[in-house]
C-alpha positions as CSV (number, residue, x, y, z in Angstrom):
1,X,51.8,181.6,41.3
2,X,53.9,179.1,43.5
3,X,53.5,179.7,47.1
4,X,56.4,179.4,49.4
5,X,56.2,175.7,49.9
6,X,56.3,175.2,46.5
7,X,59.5,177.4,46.4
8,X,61.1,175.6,49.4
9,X,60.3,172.1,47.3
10,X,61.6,172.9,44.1
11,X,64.7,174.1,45.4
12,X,65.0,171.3,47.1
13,X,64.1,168.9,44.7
14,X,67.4,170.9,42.7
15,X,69.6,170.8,45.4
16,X,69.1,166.9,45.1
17,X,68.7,166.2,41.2
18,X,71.2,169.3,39.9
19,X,74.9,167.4,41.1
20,X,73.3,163.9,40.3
21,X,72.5,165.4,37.1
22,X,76.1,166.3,37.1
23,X,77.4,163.4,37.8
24,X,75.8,161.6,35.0
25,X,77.0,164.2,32.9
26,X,80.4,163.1,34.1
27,X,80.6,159.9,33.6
28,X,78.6,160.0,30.0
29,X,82.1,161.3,29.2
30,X,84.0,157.7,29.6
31,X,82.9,155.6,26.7
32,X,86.0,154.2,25.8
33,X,89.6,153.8,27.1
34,X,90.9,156.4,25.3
35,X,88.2,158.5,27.2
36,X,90.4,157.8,30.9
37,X,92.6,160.9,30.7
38,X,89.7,163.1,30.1
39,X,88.2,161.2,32.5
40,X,91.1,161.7,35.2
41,X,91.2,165.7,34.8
42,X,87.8,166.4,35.7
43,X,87.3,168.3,38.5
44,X,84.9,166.8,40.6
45,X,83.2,169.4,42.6
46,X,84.1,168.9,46.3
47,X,80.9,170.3,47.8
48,X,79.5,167.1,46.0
49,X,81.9,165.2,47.4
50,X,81.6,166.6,51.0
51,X,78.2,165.9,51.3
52,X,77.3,163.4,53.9
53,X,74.2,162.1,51.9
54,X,73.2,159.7,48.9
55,X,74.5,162.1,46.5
56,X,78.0,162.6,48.4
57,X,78.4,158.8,48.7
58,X,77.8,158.8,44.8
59,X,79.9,161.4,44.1
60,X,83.0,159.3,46.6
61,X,82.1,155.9,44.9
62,X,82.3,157.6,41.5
63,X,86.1,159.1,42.2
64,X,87.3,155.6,44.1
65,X,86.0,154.1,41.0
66,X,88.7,156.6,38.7
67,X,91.2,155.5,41.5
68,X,90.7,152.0,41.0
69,X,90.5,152.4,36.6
70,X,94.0,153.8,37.3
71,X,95.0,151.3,39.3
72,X,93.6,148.3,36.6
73,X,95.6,150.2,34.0
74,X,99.0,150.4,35.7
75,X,98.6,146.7,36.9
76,X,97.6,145.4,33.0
77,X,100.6,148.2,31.5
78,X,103.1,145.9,34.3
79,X,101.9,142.3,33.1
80,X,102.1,143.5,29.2
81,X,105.9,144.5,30.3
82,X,106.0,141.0,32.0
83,X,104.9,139.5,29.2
84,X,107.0,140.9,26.6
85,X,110.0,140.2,28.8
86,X,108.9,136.5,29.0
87,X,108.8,136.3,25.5
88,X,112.2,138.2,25.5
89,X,113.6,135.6,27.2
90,X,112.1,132.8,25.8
91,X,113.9,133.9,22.2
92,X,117.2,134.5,23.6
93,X,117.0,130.7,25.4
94,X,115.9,128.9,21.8
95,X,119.4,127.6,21.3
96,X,118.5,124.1,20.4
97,X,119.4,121.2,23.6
98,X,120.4,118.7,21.3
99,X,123.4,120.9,19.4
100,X,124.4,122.0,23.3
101,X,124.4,118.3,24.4
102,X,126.0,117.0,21.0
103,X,129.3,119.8,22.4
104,X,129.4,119.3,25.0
105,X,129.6,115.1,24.5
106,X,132.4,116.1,22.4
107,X,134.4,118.3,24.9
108,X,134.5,115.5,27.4
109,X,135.2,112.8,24.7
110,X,138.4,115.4,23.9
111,X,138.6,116.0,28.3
112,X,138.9,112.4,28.9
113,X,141.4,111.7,25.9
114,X,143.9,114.1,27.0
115,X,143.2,112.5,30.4
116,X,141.5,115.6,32.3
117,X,139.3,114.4,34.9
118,X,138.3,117.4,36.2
119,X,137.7,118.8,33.4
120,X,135.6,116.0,32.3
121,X,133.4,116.3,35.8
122,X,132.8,120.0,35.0
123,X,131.5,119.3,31.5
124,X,129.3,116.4,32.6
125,X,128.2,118.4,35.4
126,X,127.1,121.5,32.9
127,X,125.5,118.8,30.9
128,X,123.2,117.5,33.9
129,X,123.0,121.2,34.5
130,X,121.7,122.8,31.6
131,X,119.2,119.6,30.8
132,X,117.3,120.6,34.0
133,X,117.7,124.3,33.6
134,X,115.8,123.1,30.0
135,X,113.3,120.3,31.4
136,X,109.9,122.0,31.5
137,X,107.8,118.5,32.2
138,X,107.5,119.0,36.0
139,X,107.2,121.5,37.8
140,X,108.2,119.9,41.1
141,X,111.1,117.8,42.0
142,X,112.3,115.9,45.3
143,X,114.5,118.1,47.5
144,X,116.9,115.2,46.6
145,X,116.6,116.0,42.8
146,X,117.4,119.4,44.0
147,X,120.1,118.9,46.1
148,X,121.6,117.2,42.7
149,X,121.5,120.3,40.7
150,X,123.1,122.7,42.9
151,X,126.3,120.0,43.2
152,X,126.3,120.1,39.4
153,X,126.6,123.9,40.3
154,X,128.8,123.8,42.4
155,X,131.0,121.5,41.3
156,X,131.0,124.0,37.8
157,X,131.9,126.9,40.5
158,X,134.7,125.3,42.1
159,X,136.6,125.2,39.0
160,X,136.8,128.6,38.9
161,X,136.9,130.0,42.6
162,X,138.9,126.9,43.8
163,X,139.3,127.8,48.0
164,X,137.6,131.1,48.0
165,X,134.1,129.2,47.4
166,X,133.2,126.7,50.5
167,X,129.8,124.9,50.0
168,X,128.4,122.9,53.2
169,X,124.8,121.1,53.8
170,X,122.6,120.1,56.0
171,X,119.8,118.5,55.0
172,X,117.4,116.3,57.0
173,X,116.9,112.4,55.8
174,X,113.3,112.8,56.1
175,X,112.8,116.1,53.8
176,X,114.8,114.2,51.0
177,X,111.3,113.7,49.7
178,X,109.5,116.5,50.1
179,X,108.7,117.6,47.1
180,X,109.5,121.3,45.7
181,X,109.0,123.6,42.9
182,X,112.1,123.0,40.6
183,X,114.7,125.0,40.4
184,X,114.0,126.9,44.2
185,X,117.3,126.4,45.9
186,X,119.7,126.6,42.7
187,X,118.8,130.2,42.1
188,X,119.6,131.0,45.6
189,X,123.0,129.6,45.8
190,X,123.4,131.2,43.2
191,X,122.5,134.6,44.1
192,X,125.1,134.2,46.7
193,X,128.1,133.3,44.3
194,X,127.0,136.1,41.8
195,X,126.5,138.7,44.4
196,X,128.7,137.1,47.5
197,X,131.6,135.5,46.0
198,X,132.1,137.6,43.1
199,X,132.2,140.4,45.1
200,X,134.9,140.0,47.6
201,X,138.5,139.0,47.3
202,X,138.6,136.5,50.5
203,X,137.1,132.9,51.2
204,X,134.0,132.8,51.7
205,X,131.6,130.0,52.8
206,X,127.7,129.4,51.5
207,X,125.4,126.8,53.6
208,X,122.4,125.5,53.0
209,X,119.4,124.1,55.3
210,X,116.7,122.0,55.1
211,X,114.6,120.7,57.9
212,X,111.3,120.6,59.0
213,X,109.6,122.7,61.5
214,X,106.2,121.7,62.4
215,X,103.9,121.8,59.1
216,X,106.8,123.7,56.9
217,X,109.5,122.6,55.4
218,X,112.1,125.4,55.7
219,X,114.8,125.7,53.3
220,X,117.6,128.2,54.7
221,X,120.3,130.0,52.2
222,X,123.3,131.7,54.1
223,X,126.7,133.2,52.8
224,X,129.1,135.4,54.9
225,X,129.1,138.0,51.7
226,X,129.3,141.6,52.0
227,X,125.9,141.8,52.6
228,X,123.8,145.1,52.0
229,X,121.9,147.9,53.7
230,X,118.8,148.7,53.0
231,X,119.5,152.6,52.2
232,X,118.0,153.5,48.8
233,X,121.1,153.0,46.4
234,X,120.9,149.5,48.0
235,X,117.7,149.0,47.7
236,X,118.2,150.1,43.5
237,X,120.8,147.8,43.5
238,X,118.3,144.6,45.1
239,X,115.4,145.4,43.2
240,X,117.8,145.1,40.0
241,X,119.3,142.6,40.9
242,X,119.4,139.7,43.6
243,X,115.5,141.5,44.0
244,X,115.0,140.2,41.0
245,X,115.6,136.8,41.3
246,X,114.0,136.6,44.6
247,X,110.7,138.2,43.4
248,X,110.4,135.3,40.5
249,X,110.5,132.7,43.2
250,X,108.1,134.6,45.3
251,X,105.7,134.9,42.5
252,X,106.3,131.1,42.0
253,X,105.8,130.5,45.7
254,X,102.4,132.6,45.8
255,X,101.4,130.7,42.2
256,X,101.9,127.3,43.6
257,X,101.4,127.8,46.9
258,X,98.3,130.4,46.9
259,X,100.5,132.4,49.4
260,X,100.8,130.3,52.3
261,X,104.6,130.0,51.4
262,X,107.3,132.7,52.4
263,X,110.3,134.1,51.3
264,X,112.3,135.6,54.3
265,X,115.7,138.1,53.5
266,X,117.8,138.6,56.0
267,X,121.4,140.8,55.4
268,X,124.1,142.7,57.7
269,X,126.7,144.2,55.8
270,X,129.9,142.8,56.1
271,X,128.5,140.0,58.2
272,X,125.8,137.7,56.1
273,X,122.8,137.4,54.2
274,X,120.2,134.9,54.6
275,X,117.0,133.8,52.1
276,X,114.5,131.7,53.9
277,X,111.5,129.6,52.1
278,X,109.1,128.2,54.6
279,X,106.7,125.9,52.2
280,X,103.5,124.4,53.8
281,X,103.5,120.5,53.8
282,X,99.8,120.0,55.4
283,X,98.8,119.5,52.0
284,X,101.2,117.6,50.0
């Protein structure tokens, strides 16, 4: 016959081993990950989890670990998406360089015979264009380099805008060097033509800045564009669109930089919008 101590043990003794018992029970049931849904739906008793003993911090680390499962899932569902847009695009740009050069050689041959310059600049400037767009053997260039893509772009532009596109620069001597990922200020310019010049029916101006300030080199993109607010059809319309663009560089930025560079947005509707890169030079 158990005496009263013995009582007042073995019920404590189950008050201890009974929910941990439980849990084990629990998570016996994730084997697999087809087992997470299950998993997810269980209720977990909250007196466990209310506890302020070993068995209620078990019972918390075991439901932060479903929180964080979830959160594994989601993040390796978004880089499969990633992924099979990469590979999306990849297929779409498989036109072969050589067929686009071998045109495009032949438009200005038929440009400069019928004795249109202009037309011959344009072409020429696609062609330097397009062969860096398709050059995947460095990843960085000279802001120089750079600076001689985005003329080839602009020069393209100004064919068809004529005075409603104005492109101005100020660059500093000294960050002609620097080098940069490739292809970090074209995108930005044009951003501003696509979602600046396109969109308004007046002249409007896009400048570009690149000095040094202390360790960074800062490279500034303004246009005076129509701008946006940052109310939610806006911010549909970013995250579609310019957001789009600008969170590639950003992930390109992080990647090379291990997130010591920043990309800065600045917009007022109907006044401006400004992208700023501030890239670290203390170890280049």
């Amino acid at each position: 016959m158990l005496t009263l101590g013995s009582k007042l043990l073995n019920k404590s003794l189950e008050r201890l081993i009974s929910p941990i018992n439980e849990l084990a029970r629990l998570m016996s049931q994730f084997k697999e990950r087809k087992d997470y849904d299950k998993l997810k739906n269980l209720q977990i008793p909250q007196v466990a989890m209310r506890r302020n003993d070993e068995v209620g911090i078990l019972y918390q680390s075991f439901n932060n670990l479903i929180n964080q499962i979830e959160e594994l899932i989601i993040n390796d569902y978004r880089a499969k998406l990633l992924n099979q847009e990469i590979e999306y695009r990849f297929l779409q740009a498989q036109l072969n360089p050589h067929f686009l050069y071998n045109t495009l050689n032949s438009m200005n041959f038929m440009a400069l015979k019928n004795g249109d310059s202009e037309l011959s600049g344009v072409i020429t400037s696609l062609a330097f264009l397009l062969r860096n767009k398709l050059d995947n053997n460095s990843r960085f260039v000279s802001v120089e380099e750079e600076l001689g893509v985005i003329q080839a772009y602009i020069k393209i532009q100004k064919l068809r805008f004529k005075t409603r596109l104005t492109y101005t620069s100020d660059v500093q001597e000294e960050t002609k060097v620097c080098k940069i990922p490739r292809l970090i200020i074209q995108p930005l310019i044009e951003n501003s033509v696509k979602y600046g010049v396109e969109k308004v029916n007046r002249p409007m101006e896009i400048k570009l800045n690149v000095y040094f300030d202390c360790l960074k080199l800062v490279i500034k993109v303004c246009d005076n564009g129509p701008g946006f607010k940052k109310d939610i059809e806006n911010q549909k319309r970013e995250n579609k669109s310019i957001g789009l663009g600008l969170k590639n560089i950003r992930k390109r930025l992080d990647l090379l930089y291990s997130g010591k560079a920043k990309l800065e947005v600045e917009s007022i509707p109907d006044k401006h919008t400004t992208v700023i890169i501030c890239i670290p030079q203390d170890n280049q």
